[in-house]
Rosetta silent file (secondary structure, phi, psi, omega in degrees, C-alpha in Angstrom):
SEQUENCE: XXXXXXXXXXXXXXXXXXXXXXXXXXXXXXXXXXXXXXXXXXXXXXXXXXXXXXXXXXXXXXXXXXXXXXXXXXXXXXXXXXXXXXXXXXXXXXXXXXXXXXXXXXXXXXXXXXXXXXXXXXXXXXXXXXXXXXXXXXXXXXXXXXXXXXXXXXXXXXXXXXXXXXXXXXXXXXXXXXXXXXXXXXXXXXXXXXXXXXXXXXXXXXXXXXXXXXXXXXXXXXXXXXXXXXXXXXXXXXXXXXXXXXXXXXXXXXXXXXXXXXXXXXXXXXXXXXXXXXXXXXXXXXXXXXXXXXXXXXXXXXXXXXXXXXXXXX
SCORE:     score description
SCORE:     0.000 S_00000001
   1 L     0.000  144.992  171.539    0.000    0.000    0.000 S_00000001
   2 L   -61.495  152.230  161.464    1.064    3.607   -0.680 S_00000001
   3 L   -62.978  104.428 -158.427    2.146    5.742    1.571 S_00000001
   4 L   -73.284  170.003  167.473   -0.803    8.873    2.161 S_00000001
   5 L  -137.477  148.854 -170.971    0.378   12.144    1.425 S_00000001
   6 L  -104.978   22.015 -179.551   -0.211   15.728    2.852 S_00000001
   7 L   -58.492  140.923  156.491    0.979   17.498   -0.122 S_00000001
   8 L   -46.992  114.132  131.089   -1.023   21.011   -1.427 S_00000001
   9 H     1.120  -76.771  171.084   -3.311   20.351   -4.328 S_00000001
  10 H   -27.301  -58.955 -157.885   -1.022   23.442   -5.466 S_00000001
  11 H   -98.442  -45.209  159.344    2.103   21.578   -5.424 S_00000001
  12 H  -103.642   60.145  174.769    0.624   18.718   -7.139 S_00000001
  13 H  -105.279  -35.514 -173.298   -0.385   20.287  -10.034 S_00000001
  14 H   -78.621  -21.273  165.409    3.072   22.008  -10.519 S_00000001
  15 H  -111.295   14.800  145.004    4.376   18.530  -10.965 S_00000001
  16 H   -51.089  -45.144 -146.330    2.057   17.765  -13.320 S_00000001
  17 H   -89.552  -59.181  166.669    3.621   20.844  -15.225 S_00000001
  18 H   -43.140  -41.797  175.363    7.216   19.320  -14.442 S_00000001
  19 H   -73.277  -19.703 -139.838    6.357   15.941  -15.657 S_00000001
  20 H  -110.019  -76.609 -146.502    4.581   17.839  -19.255 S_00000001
  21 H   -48.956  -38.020 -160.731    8.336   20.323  -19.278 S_00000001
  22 L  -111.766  127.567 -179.952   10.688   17.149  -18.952 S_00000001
  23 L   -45.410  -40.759 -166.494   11.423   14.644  -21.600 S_00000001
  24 L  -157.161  125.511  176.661   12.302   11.725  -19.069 S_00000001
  25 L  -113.903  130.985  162.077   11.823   12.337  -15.362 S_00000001
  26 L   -52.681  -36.141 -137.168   13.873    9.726  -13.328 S_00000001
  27 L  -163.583  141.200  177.522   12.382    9.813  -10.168 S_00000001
  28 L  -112.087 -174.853 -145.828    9.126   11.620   -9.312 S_00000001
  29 L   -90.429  155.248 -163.330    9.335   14.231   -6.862 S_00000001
  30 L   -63.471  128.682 -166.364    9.513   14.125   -3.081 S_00000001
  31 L    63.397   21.016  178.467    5.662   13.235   -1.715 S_00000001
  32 L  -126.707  102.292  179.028    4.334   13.512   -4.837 S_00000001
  33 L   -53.725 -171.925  165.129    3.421    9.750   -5.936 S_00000001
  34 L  -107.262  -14.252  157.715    2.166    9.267   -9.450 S_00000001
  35 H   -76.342  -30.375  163.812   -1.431    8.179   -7.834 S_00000001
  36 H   -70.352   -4.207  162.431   -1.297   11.475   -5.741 S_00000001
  37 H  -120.771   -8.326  158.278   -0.955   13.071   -9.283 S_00000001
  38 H   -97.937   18.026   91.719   -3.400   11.451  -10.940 S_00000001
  39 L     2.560  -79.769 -141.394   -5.678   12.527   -8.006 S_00000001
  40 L   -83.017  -37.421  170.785   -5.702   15.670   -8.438 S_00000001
  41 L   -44.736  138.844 -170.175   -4.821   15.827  -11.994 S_00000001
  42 L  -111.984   19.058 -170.661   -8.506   16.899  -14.054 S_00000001
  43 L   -67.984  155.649  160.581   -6.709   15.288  -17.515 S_00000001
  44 L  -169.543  150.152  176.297   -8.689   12.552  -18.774 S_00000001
  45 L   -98.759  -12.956  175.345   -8.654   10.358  -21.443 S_00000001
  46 L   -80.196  -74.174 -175.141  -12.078    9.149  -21.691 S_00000001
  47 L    93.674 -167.316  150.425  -14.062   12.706  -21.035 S_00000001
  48 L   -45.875  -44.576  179.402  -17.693   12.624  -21.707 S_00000001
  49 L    46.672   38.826  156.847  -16.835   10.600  -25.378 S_00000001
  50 L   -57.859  -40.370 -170.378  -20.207   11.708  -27.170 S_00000001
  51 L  -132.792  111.547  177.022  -18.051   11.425  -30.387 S_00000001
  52 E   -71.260  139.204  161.253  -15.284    9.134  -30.200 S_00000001
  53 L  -142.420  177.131 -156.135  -12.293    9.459  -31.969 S_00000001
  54 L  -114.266   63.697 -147.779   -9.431    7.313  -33.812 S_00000001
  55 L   -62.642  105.507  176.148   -5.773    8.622  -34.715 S_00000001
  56 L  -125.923   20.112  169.345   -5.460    7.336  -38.215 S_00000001
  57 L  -144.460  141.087  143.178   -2.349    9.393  -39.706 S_00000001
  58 L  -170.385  138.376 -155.813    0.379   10.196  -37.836 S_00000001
  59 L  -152.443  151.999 -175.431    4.246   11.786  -39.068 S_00000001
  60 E   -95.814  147.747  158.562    6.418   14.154  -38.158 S_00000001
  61 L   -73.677  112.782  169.021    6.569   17.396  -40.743 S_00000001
  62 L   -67.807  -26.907 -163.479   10.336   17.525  -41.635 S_00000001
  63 L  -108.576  -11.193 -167.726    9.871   21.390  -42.417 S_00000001
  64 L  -121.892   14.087 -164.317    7.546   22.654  -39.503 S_00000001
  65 L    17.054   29.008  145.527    9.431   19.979  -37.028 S_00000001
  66 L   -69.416  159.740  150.244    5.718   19.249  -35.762 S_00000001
  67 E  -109.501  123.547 -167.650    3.949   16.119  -35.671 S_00000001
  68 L   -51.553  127.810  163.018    1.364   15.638  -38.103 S_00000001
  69 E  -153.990  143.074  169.979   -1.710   13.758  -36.612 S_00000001
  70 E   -99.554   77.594 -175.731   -5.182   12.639  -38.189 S_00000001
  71 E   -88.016  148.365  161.873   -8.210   11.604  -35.696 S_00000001
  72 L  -127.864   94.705  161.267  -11.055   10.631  -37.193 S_00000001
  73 L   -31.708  100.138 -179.060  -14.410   11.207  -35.576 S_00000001
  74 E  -101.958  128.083 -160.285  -17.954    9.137  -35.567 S_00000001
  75 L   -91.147  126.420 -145.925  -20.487   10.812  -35.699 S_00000001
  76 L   -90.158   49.905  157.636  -23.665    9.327  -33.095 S_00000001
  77 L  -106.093  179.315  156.462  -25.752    9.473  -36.235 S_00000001
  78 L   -82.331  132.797 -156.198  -27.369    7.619  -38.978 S_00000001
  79 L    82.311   30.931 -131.754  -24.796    6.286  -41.156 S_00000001
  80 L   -36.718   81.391 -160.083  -22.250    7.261  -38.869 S_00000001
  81 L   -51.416  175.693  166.508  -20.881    9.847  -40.728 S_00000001
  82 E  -154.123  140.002  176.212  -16.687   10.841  -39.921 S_00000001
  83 L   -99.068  149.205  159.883  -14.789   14.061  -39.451 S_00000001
  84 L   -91.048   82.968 -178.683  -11.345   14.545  -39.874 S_00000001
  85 E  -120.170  116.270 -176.856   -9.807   16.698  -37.926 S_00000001
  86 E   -67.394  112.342  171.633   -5.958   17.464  -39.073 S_00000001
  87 E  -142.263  166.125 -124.989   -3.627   18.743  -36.423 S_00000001
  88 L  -150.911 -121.061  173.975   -0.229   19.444  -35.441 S_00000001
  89 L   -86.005   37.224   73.024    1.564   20.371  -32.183 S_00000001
  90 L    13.306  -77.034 -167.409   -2.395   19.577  -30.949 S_00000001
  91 H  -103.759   -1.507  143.129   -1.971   16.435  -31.549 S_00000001
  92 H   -42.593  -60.570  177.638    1.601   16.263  -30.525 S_00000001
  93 H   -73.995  -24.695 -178.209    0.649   16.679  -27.376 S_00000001
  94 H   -70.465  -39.014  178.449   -2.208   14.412  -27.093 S_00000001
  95 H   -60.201  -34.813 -147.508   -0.511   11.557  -28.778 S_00000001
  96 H  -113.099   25.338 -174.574    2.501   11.866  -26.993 S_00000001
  97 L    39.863   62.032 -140.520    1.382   13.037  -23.276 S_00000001
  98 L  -174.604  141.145  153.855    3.932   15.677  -23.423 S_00000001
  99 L  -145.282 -161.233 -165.136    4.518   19.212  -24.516 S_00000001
 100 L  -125.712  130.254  178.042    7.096   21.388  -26.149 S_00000001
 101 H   -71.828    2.305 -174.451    8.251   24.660  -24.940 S_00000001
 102 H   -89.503  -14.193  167.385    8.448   25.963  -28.600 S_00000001
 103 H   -58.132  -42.488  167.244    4.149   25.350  -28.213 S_00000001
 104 H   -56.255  -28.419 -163.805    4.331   28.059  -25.647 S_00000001
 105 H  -105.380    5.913  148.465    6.442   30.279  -27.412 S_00000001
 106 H   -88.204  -57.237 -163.651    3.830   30.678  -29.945 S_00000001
 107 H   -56.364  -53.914  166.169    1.176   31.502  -27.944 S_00000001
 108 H   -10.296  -77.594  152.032    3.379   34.044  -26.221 S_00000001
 109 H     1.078  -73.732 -173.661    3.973   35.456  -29.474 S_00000001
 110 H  -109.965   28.829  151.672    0.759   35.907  -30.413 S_00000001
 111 L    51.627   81.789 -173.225   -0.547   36.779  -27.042 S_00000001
 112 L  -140.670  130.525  175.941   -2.467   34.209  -26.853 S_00000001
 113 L   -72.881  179.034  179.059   -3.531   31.377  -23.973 S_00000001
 114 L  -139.673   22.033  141.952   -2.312   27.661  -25.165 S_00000001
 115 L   -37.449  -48.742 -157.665   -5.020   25.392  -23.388 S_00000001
 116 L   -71.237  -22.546 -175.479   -6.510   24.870  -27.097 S_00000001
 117 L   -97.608   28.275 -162.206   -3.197   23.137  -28.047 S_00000001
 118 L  -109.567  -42.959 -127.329   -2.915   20.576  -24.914 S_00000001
 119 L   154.648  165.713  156.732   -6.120   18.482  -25.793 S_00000001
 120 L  -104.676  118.090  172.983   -9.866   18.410  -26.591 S_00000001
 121 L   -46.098  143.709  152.367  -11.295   19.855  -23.662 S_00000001
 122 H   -48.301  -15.234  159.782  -14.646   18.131  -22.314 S_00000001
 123 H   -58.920  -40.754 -167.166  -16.242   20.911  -23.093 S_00000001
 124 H   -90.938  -33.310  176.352  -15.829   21.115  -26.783 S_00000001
 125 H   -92.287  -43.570  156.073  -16.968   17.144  -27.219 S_00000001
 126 H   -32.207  -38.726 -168.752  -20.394   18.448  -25.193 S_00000001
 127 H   -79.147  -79.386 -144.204  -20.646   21.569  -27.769 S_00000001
 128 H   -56.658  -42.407 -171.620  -20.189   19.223  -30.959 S_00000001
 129 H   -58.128  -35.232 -173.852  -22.773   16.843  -29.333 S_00000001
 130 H   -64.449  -27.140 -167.294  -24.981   19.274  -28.434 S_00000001
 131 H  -124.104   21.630  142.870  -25.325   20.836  -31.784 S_00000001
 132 H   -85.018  -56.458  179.884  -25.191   17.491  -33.795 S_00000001
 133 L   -63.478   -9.762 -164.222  -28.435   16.916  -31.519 S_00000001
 134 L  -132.461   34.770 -177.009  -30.108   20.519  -32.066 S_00000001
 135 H   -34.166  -52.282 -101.346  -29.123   20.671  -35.815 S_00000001
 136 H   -95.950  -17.931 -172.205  -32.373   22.352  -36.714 S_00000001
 137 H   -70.643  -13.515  176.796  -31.145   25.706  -34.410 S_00000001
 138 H   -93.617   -5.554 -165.517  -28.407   26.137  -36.960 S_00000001
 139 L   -75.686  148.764  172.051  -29.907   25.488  -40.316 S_00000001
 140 L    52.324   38.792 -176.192  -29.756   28.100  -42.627 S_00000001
 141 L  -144.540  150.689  176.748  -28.007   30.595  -40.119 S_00000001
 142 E   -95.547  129.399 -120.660  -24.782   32.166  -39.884 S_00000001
 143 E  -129.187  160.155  171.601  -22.843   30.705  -37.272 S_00000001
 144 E  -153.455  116.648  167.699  -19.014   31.365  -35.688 S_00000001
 145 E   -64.511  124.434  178.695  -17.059   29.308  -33.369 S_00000001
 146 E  -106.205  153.288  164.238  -14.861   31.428  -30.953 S_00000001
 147 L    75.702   45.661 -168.870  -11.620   30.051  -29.170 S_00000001
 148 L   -77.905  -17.296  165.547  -12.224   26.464  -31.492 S_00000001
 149 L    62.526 -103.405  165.866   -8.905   25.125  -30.713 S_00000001
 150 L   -45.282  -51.344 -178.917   -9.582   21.471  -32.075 S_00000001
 151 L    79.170   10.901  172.521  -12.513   23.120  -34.083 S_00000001
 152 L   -41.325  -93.979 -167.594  -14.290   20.087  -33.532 S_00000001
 153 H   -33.509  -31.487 -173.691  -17.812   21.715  -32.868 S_00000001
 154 H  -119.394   32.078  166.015  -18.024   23.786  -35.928 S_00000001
 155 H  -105.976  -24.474  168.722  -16.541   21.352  -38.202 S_00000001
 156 H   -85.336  -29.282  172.647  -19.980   18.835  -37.227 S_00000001
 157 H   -64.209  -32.067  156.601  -22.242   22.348  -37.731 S_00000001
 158 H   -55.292  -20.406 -171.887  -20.922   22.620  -41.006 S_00000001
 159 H  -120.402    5.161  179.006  -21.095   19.101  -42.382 S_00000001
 160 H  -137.418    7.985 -175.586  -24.676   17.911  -40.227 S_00000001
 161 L  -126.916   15.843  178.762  -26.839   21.345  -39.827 S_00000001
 162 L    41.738   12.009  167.599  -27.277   23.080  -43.406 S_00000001
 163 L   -50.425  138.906 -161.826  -26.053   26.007  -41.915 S_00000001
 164 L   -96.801   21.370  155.083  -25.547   28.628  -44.183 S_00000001
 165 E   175.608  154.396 -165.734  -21.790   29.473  -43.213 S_00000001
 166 E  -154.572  115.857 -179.390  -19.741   28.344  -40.258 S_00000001
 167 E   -91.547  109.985 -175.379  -16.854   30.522  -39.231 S_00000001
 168 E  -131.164  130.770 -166.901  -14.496   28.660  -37.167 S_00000001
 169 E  -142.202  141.071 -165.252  -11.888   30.635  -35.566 S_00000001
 170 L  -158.368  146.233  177.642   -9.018   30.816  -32.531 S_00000001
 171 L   -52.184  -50.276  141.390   -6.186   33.781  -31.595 S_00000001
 172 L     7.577   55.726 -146.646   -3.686   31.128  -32.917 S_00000001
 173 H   -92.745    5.505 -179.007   -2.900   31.474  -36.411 S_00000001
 174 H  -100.505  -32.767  179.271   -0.487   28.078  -36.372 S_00000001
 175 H   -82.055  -45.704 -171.169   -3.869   26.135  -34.620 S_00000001
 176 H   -50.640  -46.295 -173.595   -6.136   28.246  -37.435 S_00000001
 177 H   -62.983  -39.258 -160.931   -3.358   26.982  -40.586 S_00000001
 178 H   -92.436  -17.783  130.773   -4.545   23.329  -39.364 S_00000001
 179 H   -26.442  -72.179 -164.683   -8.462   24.394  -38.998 S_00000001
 180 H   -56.145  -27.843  167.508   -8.156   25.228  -42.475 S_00000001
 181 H   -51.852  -45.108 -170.401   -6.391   21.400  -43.008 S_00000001
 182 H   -89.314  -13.331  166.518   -9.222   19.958  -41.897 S_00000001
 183 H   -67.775  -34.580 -169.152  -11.661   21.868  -43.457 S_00000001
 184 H   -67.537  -27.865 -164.681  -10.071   21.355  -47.173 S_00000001
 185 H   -80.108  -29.253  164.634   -9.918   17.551  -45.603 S_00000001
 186 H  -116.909   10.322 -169.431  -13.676   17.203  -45.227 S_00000001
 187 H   -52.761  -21.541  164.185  -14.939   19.855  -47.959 S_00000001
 188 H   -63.091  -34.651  169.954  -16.976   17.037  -49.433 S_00000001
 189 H   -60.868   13.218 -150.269  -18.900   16.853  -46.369 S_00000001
 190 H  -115.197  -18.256 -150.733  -20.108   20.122  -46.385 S_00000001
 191 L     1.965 -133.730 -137.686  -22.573   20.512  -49.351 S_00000001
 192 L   -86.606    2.256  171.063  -24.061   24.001  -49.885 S_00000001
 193 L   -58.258  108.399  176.323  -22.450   25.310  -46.125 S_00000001
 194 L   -67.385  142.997 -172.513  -19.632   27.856  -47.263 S_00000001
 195 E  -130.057   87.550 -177.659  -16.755   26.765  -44.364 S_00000001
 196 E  -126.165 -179.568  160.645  -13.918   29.242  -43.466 S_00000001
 197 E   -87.398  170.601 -173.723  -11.311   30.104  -41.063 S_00000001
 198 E  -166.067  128.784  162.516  -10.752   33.177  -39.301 S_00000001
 199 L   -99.767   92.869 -178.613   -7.815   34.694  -36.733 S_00000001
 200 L  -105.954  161.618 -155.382   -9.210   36.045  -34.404 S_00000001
 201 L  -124.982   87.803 -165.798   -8.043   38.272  -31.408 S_00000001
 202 L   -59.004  -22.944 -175.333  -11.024   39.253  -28.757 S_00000001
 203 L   -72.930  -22.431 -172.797   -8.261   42.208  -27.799 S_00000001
 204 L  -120.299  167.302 -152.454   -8.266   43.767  -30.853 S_00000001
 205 L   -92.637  125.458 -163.488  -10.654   45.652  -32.795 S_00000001
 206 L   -69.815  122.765  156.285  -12.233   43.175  -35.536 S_00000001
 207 L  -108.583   11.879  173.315  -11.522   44.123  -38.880 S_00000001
 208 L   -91.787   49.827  143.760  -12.606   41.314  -41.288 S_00000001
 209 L    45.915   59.598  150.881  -15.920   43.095  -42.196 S_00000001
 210 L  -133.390   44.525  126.956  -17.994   40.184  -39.634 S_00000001
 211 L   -16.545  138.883  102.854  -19.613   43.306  -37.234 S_00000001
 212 L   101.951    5.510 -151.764  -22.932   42.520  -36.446 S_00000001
 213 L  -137.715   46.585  152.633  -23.227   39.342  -38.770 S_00000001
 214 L  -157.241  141.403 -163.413  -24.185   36.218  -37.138 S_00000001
 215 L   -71.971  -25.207  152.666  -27.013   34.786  -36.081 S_00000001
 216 E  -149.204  139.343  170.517  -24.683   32.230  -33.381 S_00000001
 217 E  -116.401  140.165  176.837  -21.814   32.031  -31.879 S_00000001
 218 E  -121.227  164.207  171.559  -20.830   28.894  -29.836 S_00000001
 219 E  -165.865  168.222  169.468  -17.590   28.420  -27.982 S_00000001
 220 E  -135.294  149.992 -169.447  -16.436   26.140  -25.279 S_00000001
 221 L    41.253   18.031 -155.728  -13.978   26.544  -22.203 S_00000001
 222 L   -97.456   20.478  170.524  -13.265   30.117  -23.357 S_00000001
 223 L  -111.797   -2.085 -163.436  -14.022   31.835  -19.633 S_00000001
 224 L   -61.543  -33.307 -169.740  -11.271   30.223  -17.590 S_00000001
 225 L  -132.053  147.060 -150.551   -8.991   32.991  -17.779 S_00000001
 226 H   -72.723  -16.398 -172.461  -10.263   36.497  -16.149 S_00000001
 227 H   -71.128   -1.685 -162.612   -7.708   38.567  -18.486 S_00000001
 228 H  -116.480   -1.381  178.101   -9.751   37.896  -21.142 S_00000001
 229 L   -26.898  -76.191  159.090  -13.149   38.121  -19.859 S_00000001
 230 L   -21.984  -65.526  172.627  -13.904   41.633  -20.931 S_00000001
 231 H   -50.917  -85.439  154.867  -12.775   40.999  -24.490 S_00000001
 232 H   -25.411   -5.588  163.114  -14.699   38.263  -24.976 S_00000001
 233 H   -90.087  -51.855  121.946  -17.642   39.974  -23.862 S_00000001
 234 H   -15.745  -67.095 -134.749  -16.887   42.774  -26.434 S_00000001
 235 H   -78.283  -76.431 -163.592  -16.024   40.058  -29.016 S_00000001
 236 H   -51.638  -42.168 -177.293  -19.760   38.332  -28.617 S_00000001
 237 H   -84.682  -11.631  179.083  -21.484   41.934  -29.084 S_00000001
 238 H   -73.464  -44.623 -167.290  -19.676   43.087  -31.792 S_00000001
 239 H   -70.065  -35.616  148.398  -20.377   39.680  -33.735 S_00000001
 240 L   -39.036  139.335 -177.800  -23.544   39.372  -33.137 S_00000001
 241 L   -72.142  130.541 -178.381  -26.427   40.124  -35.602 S_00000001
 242 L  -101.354   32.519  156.780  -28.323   43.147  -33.944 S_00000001
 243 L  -139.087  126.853 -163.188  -30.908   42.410  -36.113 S_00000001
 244 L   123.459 -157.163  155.412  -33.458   39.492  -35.576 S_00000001
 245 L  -119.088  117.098 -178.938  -32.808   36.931  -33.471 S_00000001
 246 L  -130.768  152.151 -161.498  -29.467   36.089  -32.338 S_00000001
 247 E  -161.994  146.120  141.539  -27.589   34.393  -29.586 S_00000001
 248 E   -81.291  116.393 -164.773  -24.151   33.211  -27.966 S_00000001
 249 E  -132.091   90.956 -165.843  -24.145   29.538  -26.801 S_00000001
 250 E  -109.877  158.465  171.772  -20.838   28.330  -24.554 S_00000001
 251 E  -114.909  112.629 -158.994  -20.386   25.978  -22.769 S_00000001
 252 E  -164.789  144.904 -170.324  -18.160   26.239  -19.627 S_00000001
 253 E   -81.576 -178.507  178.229  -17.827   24.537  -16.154 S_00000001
 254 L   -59.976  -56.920  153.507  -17.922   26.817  -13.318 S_00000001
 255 L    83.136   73.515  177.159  -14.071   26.509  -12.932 S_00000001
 256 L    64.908 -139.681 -161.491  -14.049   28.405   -9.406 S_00000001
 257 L   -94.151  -36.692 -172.524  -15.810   32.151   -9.318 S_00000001
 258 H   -20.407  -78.885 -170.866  -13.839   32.279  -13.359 S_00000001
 259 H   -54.821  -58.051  162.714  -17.584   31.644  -15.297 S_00000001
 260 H   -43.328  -59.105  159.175  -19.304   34.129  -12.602 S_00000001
 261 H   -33.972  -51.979 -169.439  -16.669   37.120  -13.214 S_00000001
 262 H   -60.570  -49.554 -174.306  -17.166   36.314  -17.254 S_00000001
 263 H   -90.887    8.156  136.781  -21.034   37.047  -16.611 S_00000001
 264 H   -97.830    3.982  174.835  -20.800   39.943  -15.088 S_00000001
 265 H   -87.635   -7.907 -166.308  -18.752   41.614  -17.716 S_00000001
 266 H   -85.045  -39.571  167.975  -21.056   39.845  -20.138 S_00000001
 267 H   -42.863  -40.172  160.819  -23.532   42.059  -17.935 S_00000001
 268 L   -77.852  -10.570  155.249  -21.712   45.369  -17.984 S_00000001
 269 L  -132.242   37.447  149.278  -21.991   45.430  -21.479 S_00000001
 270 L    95.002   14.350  159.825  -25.272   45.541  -21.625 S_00000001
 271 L   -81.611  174.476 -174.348  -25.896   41.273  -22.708 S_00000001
 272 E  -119.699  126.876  175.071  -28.176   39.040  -21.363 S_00000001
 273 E  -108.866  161.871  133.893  -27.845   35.725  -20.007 S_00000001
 274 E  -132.244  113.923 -172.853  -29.082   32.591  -19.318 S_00000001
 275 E   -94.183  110.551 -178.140  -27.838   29.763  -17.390 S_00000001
 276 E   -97.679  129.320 -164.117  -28.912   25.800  -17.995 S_00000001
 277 L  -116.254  -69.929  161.393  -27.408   22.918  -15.810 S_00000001
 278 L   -96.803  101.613 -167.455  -29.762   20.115  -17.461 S_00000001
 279 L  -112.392   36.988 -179.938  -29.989   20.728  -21.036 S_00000001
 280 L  -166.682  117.602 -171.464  -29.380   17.097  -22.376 S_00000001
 281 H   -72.664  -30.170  179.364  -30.962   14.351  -20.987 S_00000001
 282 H   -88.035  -17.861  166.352  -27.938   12.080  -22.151 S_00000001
 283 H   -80.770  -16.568  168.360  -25.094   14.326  -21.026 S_00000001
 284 H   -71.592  -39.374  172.703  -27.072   14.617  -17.933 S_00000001
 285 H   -97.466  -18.052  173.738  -27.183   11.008  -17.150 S_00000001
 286 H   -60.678  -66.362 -168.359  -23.066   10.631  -18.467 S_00000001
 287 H   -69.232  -33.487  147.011  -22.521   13.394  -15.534 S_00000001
 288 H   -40.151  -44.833 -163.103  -24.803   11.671  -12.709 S_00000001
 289 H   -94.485  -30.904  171.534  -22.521    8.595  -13.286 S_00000001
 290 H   -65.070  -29.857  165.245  -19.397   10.489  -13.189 S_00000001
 291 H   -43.887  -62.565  157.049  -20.785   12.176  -10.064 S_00000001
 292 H   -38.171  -40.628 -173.452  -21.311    8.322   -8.516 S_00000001
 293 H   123.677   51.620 -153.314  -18.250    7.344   -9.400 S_00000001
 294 L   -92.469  112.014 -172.854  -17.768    6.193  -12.523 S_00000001
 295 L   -34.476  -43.286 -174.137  -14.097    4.728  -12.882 S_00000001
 296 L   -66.213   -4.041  169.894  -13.372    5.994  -16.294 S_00000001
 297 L  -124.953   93.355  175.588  -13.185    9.764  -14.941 S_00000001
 298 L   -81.270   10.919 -168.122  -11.577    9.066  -11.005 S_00000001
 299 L  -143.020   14.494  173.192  -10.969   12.958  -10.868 S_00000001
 300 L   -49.575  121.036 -167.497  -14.378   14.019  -11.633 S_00000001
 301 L  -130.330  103.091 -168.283  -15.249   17.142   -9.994 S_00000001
 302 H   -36.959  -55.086 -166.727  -18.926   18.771  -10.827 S_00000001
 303 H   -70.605  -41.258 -166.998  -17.847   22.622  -10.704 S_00000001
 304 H   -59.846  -62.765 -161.606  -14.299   21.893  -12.260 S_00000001
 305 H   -92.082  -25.227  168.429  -15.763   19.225  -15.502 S_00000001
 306 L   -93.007  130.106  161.801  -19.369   20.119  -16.397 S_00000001
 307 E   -66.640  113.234  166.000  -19.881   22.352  -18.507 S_00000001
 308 E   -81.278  123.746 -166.338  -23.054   24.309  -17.734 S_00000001
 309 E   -69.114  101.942  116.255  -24.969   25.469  -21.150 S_00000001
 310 E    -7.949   74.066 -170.693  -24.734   29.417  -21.141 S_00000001
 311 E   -98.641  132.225 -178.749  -27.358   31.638  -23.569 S_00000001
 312 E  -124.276  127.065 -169.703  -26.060   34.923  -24.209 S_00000001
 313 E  -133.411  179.230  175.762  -28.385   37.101  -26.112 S_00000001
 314 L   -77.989    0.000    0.000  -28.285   41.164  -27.106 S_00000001
């Protein structure tokens, strides 16, 4: 039997971060077991797994010294349709449980966070489920994913909801070049949806003539960090259509006080909200069982991993 331990949460999360930084750790660090870090640790490999997926290319790019990776999604439809989604130091890290300080030194760059390159959040396989199940709110409307990282969610509104354009876009423009891979990679899928990319910056003042012009924006896990709060608050009213009916629809766990602070700023500038805890009867019973105890998520925490469904209107 292990040894308990009375190590700070705090301290073992930072050797999560050590264990990520260093190619080969000998030894792991004093009082921090590797079951006292997967405690605490909120990583998972299962997630919710509404749309499973399969890594079916994967090579390193001799000229961008990334590695090239291919999952392929099934979709919990009829015919089970499959997405592609093409990625890069993305899927570097997922494949290889690992990351690269030169991943950081992009976001940096581009003043950017770099959660979107670590994994697909749980959040983001709720959004694509959610809106594979509610096609009919997207058909024929023009729709923009913010913070898409993976881009998962608005690569199934484009190929299962007749929507009549799907924007899918993150601050990133090295996660955006590989959005656009996977779009050219499913463009068959798509039929009369036009399907583009977009780099976008919630800090900066949008200039790609999209003001006022979409009938939804969805995003997932995009409140976690408070510097951006504001922006992103900003972001959703500028993009929005102010004429009609339009809405913002994220998805994001509480993650501490983080999702309260985002909605009052969504409040100070003059939006509207509405908050939903059971909006899916099957993501609803998937979160009940993690909540019980369901082995395949041991580090399930309600406020930390469910995402609570968000309506943000004008």
């Amino acid at each position: 039997m292990e040894a308990k331990t009375n190590t700070k949460p705090s301290s073992l999360r930072w050797a999560i971060l050590r264990q990520a930084l260093l190619r080969k750790t000998r030894e792991s660090p004093d009082n921090q077991s590797p079951s006292a870090i997967k405690r605490i640790s909120r990583k998972t490999h299962q997630g919710f797994n509404f749309i499973p997926g399969q890594v079916v290319e994967d090579h390193v790019n001799e000229e961008s010294n990334f590695r090239d990776v291919c999952i392929c999604y099934t979709l919990p439809v009829d015919g089970s349709p499959k997405i592609l989604v093409k990625s890069g130091i993305l899927c570097r890290q997922r494949v290889n449980n690992g990351v690269d300080l030169s991943d950081f030194e992009v976001s940096d760059r581009y003043n950017v966070d770099n959660t979107g390159l670590v994994c697909q959040w749980p959040s983001e396989d709720v959004l694509a489920y959610f809106c594979l199940s509610h096609a009919d709110m997207f058909r024929s409307k023009r729709v923009i994913e913010l913070g898409s990282g993976y881009g998962l969610a608005g690569l199934v509104i484009a190929a299962t909801t007749e929507a009549l354009e799907v924007v899918i876009s993150d601050g990133n423009p090295v996660v955006v070049d590989y959005i656009q891979h996977s779009i050219d990679a499913n463009s068959t899928a798509f039929g009369n949806t036009k399907v583009k990319t977009v780099t976008l910056h919630w800090d900066e003042e949008v200039t790609y003539n999209i003001s006022n012009t979409f009938d939804v924006i969805v995003a997932s896990d995009c409140t976690f960090f408070k510097e951006f709060h504001n922006a992103l608050a900003c972001t959703v009213k500028l993009l929005l259509k102010n004429v009609g009916r339009s809405e913002a629809i994220f998805f994001s766990p509480k993650r501490g006080d983080s999702l309260d602070k985002f909605l009052e700023k969504i409040e100070e500038n003059g939006l509207h909200f509405s908050i939903t805890e059971n909006y899916d009867s099957e993501v609803w019973k998937r979160h009940q069982g993690f909540v019980a105890g369901d082995d395949t998520w041991p580090s399930y925490e309600k406020h930390h991993c469910y995402p609570l469904m968000v309506r943000i209107t004008l």
